[in-house]
ChimeraX commands (.cxc) that place a marker at each C-alpha (Angstrom):
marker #1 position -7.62,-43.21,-9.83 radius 0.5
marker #1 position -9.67,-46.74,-9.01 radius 0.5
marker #1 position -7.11,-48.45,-6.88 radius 0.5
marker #1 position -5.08,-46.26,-4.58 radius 0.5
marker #1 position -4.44,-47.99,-1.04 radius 0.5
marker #1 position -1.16,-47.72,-1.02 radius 0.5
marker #1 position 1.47,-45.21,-2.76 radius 0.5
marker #1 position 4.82,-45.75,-2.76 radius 0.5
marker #1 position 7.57,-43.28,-2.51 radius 0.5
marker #1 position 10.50,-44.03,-4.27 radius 0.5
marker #1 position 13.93,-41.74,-5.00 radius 0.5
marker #1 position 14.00,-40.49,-8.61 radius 0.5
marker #1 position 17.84,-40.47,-8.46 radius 0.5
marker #1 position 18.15,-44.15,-7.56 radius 0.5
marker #1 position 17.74,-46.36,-10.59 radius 0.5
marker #1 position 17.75,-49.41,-9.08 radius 0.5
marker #1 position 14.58,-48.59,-6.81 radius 0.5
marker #1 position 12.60,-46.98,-10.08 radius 0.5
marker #1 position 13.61,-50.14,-12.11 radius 0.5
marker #1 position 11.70,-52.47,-9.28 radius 0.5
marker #1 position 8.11,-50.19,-8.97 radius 0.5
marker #1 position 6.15,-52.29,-10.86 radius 0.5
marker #1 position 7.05,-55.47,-8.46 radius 0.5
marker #1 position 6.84,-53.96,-4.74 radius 0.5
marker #1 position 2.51,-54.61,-4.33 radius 0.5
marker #1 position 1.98,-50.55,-4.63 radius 0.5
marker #1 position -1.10,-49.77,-5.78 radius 0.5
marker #1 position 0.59,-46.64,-7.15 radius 0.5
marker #1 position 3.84,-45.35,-6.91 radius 0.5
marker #1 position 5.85,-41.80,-7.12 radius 0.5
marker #1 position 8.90,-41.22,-8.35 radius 0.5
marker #1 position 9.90,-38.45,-5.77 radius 0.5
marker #1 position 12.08,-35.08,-7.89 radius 0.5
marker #1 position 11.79,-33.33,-4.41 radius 0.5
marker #1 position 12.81,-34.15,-0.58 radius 0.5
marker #1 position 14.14,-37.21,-1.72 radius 0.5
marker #1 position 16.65,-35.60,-4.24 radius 0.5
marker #1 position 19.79,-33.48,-2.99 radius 0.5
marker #1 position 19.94,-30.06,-5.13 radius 0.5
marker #1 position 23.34,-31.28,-7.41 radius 0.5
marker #1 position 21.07,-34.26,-8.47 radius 0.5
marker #1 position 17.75,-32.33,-9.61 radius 0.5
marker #1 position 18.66,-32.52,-13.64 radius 0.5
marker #1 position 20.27,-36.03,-13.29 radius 0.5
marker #1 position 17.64,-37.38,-11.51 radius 0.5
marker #1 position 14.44,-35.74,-14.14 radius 0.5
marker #1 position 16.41,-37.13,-16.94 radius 0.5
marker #1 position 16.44,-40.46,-14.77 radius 0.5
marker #1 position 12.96,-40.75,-14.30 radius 0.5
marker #1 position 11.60,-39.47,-17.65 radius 0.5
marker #1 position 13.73,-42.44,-19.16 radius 0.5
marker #1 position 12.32,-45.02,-16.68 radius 0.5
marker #1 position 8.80,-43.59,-17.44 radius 0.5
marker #1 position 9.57,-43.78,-21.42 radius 0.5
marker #1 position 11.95,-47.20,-21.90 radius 0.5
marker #1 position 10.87,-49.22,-18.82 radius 0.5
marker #1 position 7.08,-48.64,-18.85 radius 0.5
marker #1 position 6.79,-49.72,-15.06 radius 0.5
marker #1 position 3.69,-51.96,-14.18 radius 0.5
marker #1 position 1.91,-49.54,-12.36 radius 0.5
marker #1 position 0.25,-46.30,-12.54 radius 0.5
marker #1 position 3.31,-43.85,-11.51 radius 0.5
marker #1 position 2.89,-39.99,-10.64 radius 0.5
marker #1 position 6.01,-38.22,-10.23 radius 0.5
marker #1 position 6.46,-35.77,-7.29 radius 0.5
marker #1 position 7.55,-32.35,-8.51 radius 0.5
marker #1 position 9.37,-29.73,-6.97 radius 0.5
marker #1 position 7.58,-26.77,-5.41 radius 0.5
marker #1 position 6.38,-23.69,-7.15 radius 0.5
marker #1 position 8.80,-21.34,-5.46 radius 0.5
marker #1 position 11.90,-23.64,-6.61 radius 0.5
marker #1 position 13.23,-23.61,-10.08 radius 0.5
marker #1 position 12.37,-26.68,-11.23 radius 0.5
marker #1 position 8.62,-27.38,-11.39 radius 0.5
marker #1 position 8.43,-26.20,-14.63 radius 0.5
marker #1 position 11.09,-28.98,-15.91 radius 0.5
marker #1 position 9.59,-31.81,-13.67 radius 0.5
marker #1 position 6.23,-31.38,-15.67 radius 0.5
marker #1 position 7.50,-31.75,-18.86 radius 0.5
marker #1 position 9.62,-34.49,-17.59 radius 0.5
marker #1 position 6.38,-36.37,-16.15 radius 0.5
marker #1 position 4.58,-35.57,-19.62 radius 0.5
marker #1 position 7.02,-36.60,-22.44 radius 0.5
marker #1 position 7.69,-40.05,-20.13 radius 0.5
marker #1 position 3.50,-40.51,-19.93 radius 0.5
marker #1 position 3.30,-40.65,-16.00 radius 0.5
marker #1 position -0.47,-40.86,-14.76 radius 0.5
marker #1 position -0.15,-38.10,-12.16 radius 0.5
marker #1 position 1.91,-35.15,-11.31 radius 0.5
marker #1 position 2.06,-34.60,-7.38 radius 0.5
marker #1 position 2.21,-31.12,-6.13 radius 0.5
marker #1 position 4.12,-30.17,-2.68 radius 0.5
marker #1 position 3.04,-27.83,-0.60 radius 0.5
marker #1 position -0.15,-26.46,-1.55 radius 0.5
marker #1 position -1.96,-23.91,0.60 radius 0.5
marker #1 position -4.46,-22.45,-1.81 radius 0.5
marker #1 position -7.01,-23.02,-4.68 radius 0.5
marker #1 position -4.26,-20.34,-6.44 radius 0.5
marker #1 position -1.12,-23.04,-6.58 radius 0.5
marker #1 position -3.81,-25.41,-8.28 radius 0.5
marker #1 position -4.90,-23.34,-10.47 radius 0.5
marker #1 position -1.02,-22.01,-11.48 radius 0.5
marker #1 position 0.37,-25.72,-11.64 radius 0.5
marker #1 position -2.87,-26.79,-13.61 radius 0.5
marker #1 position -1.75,-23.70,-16.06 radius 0.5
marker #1 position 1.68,-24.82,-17.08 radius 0.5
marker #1 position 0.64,-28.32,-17.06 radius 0.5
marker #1 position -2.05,-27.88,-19.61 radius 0.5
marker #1 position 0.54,-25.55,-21.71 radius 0.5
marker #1 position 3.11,-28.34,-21.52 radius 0.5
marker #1 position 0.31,-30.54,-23.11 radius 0.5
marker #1 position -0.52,-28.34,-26.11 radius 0.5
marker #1 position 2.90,-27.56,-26.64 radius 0.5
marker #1 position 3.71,-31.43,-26.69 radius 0.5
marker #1 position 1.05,-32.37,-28.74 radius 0.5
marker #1 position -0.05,-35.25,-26.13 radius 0.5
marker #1 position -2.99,-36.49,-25.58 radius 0.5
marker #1 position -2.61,-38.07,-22.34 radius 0.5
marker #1 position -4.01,-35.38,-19.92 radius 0.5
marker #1 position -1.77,-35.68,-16.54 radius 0.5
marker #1 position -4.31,-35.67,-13.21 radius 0.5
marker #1 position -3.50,-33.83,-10.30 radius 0.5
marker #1 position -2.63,-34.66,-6.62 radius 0.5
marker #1 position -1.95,-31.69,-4.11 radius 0.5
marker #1 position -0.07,-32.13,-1.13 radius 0.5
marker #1 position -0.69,-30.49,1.91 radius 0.5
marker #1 position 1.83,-29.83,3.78 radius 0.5
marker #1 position 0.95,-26.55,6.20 radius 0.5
marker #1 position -1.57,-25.62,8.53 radius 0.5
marker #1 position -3.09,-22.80,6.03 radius 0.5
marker #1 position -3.45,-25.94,3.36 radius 0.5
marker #1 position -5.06,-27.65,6.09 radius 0.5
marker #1 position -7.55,-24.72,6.51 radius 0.5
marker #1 position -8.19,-24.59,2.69 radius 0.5
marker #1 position -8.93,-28.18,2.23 radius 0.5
marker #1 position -12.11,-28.07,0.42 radius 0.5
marker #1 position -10.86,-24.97,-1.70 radius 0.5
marker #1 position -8.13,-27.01,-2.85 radius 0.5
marker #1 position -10.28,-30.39,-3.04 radius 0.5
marker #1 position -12.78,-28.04,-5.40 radius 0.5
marker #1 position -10.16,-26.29,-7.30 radius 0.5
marker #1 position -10.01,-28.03,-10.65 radius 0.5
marker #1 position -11.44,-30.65,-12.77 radius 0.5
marker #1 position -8.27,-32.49,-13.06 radius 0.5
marker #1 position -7.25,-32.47,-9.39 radius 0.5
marker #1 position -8.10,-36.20,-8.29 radius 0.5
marker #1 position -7.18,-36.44,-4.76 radius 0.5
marker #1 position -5.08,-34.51,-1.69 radius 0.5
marker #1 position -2.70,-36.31,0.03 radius 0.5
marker #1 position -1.95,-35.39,3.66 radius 0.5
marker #1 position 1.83,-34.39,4.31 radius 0.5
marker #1 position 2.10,-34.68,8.25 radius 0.5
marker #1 position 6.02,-34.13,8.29 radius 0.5
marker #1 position 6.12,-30.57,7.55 radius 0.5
marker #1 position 3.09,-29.70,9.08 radius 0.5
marker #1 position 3.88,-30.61,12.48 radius 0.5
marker #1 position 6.86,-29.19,12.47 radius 0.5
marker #1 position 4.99,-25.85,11.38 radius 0.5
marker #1 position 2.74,-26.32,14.44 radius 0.5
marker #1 position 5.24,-26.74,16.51 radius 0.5
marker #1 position 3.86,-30.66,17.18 radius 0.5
marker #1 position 5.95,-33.87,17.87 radius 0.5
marker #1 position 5.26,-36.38,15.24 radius 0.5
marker #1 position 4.04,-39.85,17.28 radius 0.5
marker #1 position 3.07,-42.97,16.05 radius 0.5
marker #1 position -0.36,-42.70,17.56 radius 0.5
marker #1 position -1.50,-39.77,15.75 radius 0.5
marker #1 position -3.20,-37.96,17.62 radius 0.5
marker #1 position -1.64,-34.20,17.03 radius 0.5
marker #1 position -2.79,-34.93,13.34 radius 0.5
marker #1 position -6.12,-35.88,13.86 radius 0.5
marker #1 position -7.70,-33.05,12.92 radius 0.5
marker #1 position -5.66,-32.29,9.70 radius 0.5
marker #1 position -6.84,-35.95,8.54 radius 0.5
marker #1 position -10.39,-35.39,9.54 radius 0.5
marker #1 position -10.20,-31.92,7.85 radius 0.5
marker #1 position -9.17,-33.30,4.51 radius 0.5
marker #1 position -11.06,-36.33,4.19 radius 0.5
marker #1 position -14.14,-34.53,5.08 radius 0.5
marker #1 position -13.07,-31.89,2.28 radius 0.5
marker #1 position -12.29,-34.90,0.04 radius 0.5
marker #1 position -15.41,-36.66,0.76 radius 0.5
marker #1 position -17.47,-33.18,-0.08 radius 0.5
marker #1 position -15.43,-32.86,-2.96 radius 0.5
marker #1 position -15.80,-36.38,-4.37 radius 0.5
marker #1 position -12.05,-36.74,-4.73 radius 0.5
marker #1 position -9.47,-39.04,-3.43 radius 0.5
marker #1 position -8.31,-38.58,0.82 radius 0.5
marker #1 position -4.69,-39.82,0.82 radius 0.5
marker #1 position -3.67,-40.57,4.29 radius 0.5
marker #1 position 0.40,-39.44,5.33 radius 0.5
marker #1 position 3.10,-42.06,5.30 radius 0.5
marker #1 position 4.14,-43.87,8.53 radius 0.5
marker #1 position 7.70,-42.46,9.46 radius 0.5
marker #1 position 8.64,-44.99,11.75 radius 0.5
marker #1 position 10.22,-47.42,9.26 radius 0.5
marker #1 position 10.87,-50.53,11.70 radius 0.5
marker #1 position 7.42,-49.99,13.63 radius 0.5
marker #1 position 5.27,-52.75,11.69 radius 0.5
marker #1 position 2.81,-52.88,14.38 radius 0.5
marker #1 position 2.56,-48.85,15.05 radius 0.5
marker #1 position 2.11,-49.06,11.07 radius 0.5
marker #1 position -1.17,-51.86,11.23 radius 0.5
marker #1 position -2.49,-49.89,13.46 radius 0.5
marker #1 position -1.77,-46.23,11.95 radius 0.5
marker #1 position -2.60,-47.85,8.73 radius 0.5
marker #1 position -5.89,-49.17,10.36 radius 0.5
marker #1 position -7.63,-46.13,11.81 radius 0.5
marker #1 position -6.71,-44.34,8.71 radius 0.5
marker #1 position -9.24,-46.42,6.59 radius 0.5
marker #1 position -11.36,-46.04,9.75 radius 0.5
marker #1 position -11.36,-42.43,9.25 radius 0.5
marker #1 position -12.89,-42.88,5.59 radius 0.5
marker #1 position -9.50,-42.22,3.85 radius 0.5
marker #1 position -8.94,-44.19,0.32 radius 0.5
marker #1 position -5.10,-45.06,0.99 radius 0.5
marker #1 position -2.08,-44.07,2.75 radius 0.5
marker #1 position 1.36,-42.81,0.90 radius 0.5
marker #1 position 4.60,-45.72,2.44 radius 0.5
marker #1 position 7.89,-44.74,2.18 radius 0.5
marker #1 position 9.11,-48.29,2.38 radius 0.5
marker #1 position 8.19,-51.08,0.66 radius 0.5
marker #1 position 8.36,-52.99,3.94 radius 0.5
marker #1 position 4.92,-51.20,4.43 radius 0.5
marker #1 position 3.13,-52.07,1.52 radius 0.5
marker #1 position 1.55,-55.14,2.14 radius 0.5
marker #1 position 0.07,-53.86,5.48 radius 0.5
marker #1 position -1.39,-50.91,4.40 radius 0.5
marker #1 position -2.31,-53.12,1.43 radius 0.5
marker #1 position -4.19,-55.07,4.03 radius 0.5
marker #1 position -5.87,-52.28,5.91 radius 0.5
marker #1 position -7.20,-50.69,3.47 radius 0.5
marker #1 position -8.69,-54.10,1.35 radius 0.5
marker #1 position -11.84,-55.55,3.23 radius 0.5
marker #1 position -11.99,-58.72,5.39 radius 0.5
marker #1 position -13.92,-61.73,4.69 radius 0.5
marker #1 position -16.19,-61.30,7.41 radius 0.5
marker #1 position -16.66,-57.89,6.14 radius 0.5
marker #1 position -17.36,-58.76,2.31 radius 0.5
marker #1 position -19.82,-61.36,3.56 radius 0.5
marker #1 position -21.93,-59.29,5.68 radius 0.5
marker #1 position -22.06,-56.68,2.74 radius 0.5
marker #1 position -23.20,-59.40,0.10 radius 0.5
marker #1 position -26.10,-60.04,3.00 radius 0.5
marker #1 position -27.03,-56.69,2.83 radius 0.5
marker #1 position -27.25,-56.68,-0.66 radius 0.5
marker #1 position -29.19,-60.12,-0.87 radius 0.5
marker #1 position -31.63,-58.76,1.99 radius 0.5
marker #1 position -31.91,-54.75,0.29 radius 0.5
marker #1 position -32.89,-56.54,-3.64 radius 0.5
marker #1 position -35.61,-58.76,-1.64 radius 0.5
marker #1 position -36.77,-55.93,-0.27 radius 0.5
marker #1 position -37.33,-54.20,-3.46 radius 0.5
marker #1 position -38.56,-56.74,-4.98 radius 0.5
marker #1 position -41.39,-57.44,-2.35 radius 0.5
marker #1 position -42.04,-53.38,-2.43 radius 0.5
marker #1 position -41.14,-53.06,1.42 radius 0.5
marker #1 position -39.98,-50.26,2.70 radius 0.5
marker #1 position -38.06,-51.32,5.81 radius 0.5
marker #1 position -36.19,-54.14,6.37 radius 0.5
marker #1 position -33.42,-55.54,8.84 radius 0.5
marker #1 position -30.66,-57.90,9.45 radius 0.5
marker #1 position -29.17,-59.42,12.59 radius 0.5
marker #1 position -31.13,-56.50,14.39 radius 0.5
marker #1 position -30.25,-53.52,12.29 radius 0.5
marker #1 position -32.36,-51.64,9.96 radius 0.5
marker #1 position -30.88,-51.69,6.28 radius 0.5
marker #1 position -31.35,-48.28,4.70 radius 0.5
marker #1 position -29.97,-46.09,2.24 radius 0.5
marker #1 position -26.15,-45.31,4.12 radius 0.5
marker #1 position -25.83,-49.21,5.06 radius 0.5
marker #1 position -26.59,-49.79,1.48 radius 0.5
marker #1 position -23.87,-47.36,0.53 radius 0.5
marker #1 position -21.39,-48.31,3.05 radius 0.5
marker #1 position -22.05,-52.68,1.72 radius 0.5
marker #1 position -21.75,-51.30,-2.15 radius 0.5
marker #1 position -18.34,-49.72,-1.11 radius 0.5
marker #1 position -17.05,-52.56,0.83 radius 0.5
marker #1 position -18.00,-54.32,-2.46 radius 0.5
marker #1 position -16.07,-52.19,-4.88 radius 0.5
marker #1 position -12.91,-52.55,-2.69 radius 0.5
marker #1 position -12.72,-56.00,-2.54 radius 0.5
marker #1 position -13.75,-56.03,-6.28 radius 0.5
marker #1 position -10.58,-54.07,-6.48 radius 0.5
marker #1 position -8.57,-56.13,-4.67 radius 0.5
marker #1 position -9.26,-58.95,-6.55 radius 0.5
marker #1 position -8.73,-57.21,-9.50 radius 0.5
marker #1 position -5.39,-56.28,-8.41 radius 0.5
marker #1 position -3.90,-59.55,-6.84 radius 0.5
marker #1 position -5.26,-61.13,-10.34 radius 0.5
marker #1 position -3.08,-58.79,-12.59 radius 0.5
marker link #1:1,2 radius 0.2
marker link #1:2,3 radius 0.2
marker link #1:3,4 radius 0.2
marker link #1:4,5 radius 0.2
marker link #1:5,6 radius 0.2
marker link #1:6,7 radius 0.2
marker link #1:7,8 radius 0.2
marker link #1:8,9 radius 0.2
marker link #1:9,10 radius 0.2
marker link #1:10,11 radius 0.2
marker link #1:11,12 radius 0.2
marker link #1:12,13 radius 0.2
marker link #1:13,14 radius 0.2
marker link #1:14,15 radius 0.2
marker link #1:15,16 radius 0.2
marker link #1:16,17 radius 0.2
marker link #1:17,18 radius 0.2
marker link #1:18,19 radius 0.2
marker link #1:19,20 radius 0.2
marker link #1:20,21 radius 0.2
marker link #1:21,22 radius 0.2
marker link #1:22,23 radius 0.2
marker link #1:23,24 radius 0.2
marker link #1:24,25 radius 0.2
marker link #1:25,26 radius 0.2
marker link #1:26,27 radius 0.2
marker link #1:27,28 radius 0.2
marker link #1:28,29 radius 0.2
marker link #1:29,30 radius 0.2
marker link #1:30,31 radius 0.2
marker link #1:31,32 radius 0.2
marker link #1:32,33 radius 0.2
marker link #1:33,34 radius 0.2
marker link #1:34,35 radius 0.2
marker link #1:35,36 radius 0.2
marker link #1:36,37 radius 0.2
marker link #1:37,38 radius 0.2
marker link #1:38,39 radius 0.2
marker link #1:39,40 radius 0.2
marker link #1:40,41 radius 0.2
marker link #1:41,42 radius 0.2
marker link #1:42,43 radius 0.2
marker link #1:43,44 radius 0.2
marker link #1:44,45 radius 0.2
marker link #1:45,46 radius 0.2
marker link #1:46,47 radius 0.2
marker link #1:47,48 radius 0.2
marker link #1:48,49 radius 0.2
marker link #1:49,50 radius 0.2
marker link #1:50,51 radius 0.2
marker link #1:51,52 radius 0.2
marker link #1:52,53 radius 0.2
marker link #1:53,54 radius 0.2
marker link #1:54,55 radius 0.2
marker link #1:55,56 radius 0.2
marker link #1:56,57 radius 0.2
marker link #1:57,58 radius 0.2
marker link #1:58,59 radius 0.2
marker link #1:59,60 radius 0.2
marker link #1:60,61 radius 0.2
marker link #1:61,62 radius 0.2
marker link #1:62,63 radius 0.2
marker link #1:63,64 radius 0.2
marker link #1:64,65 radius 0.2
marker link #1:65,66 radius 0.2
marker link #1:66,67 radius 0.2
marker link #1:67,68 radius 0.2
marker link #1:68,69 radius 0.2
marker link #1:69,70 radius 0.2
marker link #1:70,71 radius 0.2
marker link #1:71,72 radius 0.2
marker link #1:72,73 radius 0.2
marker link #1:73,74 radius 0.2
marker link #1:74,75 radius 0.2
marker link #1:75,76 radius 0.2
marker link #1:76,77 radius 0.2
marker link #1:77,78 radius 0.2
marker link #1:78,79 radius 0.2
marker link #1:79,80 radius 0.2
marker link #1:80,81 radius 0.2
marker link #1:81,82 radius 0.2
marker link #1:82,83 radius 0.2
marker link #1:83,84 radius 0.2
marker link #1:84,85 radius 0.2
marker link #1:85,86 radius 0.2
marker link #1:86,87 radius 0.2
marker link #1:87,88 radius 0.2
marker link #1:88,89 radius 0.2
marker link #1:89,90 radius 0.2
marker link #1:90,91 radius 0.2
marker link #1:91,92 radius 0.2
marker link #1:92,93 radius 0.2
marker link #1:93,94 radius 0.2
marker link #1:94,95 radius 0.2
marker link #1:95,96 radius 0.2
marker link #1:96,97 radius 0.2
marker link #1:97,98 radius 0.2
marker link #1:98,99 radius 0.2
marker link #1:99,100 radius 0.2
marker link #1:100,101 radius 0.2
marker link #1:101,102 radius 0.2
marker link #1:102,103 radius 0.2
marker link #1:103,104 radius 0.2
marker link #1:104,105 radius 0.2
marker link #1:105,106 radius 0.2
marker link #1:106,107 radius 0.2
marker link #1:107,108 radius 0.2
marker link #1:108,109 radius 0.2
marker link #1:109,110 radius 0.2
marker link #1:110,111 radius 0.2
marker link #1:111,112 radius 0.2
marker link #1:112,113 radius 0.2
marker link #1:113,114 radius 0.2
marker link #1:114,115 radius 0.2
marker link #1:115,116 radius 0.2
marker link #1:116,117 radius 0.2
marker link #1:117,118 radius 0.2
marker link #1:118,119 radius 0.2
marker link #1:119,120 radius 0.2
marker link #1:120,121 radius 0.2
marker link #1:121,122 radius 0.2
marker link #1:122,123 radius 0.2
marker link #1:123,124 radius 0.2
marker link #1:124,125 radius 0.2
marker link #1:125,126 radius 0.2
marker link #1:126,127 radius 0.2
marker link #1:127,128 radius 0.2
marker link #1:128,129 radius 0.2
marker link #1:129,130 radius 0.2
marker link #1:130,131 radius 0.2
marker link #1:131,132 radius 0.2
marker link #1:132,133 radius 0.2
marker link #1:133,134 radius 0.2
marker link #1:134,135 radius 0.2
marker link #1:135,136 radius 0.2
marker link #1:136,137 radius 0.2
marker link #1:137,138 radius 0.2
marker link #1:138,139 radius 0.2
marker link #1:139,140 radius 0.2
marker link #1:140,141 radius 0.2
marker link #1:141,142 radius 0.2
marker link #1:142,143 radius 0.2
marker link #1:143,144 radius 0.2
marker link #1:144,145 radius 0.2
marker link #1:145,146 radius 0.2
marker link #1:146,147 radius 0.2
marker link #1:147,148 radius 0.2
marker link #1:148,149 radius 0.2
marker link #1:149,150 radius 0.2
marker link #1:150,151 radius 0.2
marker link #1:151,152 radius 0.2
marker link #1:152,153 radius 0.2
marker link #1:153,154 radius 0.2
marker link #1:154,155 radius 0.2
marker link #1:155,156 radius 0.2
marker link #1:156,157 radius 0.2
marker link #1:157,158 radius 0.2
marker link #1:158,159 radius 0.2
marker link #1:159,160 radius 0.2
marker link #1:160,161 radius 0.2
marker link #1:161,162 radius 0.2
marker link #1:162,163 radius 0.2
marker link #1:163,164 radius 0.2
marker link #1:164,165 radius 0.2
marker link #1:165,166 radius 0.2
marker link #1:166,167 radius 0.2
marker link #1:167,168 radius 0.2
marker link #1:168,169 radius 0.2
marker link #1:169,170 radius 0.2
marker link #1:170,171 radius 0.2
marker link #1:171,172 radius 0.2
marker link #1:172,173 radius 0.2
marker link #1:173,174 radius 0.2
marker link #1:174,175 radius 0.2
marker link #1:175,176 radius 0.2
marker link #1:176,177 radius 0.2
marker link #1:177,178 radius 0.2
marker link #1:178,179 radius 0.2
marker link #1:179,180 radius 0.2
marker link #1:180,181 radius 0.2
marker link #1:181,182 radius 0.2
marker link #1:182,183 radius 0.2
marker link #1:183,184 radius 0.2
marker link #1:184,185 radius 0.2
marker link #1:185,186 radius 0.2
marker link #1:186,187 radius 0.2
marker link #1:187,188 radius 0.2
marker link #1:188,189 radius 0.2
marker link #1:189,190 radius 0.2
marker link #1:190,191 radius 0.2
marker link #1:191,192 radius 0.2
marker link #1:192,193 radius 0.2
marker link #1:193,194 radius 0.2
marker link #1:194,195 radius 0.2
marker link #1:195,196 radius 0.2
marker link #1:196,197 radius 0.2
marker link #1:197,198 radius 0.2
marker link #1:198,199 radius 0.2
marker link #1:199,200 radius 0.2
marker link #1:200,201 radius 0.2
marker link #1:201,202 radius 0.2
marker link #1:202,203 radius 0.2
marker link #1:203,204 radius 0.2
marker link #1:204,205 radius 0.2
marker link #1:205,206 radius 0.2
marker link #1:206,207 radius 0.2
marker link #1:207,208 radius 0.2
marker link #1:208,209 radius 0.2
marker link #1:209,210 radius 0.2
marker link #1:210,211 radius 0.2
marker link #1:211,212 radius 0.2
marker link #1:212,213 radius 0.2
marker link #1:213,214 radius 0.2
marker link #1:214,215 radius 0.2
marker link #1:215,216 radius 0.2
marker link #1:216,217 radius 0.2
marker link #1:217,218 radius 0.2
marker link #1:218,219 radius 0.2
marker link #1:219,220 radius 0.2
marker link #1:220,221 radius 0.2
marker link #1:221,222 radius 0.2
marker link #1:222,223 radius 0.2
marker link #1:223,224 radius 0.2
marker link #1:224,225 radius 0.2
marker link #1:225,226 radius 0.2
marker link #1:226,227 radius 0.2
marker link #1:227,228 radius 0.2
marker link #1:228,229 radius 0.2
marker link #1:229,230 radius 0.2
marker link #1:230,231 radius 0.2
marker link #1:231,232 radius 0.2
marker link #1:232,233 radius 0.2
marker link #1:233,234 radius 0.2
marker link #1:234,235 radius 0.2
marker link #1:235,236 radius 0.2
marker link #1:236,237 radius 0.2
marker link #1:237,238 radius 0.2
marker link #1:238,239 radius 0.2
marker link #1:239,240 radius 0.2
marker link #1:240,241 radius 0.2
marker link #1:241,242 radius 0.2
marker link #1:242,243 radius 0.2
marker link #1:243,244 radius 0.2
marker link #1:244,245 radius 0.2
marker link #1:245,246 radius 0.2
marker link #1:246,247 radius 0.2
marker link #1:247,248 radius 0.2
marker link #1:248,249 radius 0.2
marker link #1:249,250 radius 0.2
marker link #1:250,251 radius 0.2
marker link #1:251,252 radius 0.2
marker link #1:252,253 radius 0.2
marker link #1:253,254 radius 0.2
marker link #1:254,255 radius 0.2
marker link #1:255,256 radius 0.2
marker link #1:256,257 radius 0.2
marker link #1:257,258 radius 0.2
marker link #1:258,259 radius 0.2
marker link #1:259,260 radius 0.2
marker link #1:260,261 radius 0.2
marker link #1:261,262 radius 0.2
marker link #1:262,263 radius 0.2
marker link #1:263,264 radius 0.2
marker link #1:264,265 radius 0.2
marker link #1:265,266 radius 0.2
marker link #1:266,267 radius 0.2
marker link #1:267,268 radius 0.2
marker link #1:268,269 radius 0.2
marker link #1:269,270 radius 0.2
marker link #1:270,271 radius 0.2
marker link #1:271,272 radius 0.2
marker link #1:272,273 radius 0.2
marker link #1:273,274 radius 0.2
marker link #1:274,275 radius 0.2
marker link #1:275,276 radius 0.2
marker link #1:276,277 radius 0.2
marker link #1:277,278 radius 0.2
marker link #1:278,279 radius 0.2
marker link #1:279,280 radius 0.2
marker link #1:280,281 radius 0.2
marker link #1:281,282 radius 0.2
marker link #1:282,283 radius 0.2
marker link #1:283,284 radius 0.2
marker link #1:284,285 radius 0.2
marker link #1:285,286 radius 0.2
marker link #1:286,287 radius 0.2
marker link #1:287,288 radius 0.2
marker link #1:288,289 radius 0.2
marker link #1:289,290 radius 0.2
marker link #1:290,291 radius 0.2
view
């Protein structure tokens, strides 16, 4: 998972919305089998999205959201996500290393009994406050898991905590998991914005996520996508000060110092690290406005 600043949610039972994901700007986008699909439609819409996934081949890297482990279905939705060759299976509601470790099971099963050799990556959602507790057991869990994405809907209404577009009664869930993430060396997936019509509580939601260190942000409309797009891809200003730092750290080197600064600051090590990363994203960026 290289480019991953936005991920868009889109119903697997509508076909006209899975027929567009490879034209809506998404960096990534999931073809939701749970909350977004009423119980009568579960079959209907898995066969739905394993034939987009097969006959369409959509643009885009596409995981497919699968329902929980204490529903029926899971089971299904993997081999759904496998025979149509999605990138990455998305896991709801997981609290503990143990739900990794179960979904990883069946997944890898569903592989050998297939005969694929595509291996499906991992993304767990969590969703409660003891997944929010187990961050870095989850982040640590498995090989294949490549990133947690933060599900603020049902966790605040587990705490007990009004959902606002500022933010603030999830701080610490976002901290938690990007520092788990971070530790980890996995993907931090920031929550959608619920507010739909709020494009400027969005900017700035989408804003101080990618302050907080997060790699992208799920949308749930594709109204959202180019400003979270936009948050999370660096600025000019930004890309140019990084290339100085560069320029100034390979002089350095080169003239064996072992200190050196620019416009005042001393360049070490971490504003190295933080210019090569501001690098790679707009490398990214580039990459992806030039497919």
């Amino acid at each position: 998972m290289n480019r991953c600043r936005t991920m868009l949610f889109m119903p697997g039972n509508n076909p006209g919305m899975l027929a567009s994901a490879g034209s809506l700007g998404a960096d990534i986008v999931i073809f939701d089998l749970e909350d977004a699909v009423a119980q009568a439609e579960k079959d209907t819409a898995r066969i739905l999205v394993r034939n987009t996934l097969t006959y369409l081949k959509p643009a885009t890297e596409v995981t497919v959201r699968i329902n929980a482990l204490d529903t029926p279905y899971w089971k299904d939705d993997i081999d759904a996500a496998i025979q149509g060759g999605a990138e990455y299976i998305l896991a709801p509601k997981c609290a503990q290393a143990s739900d990794v470790h179960t979904l990883m099971g069946a997944i890898e099963e569903a592989e050998a009994r297939t005969g694929t050799t595509k291996k499906l990556l991992l993304i767990a959602l969590i969703e409660s406050a003891l997944g929010v507790e187990n961050a870095f057991a989850l982040a640590t869990s498995h090989p294949r898991l490549t990133g947690i994405l933060l599900g603020a809907e049902d966790l605040t209404a587990e705490l007990g905590a009004k959902r606002t577009a500022v933010g603030q009664e999830i701080l610490y869930a976002r901290s938690r998991i990007v520092m788990a993430c971070r530790a980890a060396g996995i993907k931090a997936l920031d929550t959608p914005f619920p507010f739909v019509t709020d494009l400027e509580g969005l900017a700035a939601d989408a804003a101080f996520s990618a302050q907080l260190g997060f790699d992208g942000k799920a949308v749930i409309s594709p109204h959202h996508v180019h400003a979270v797009n936009e948050a999370f891809s660096p600025t000019a200003e930004q890309v140019r000060w990084a290339e100085r730092v560069m320029v100034v750290a390979r002089r350095a080197k080169e003239e064996g110092k072992g200190a050196v600064s620019l416009d005042g600051m001393m360049i070490d090590l971490p504003i190295i690290k933080r210019a090569e990363r501001i690098l790679s994203r707009a490398a990214d960026t580039t990459e992806t406005c030039n497919a």
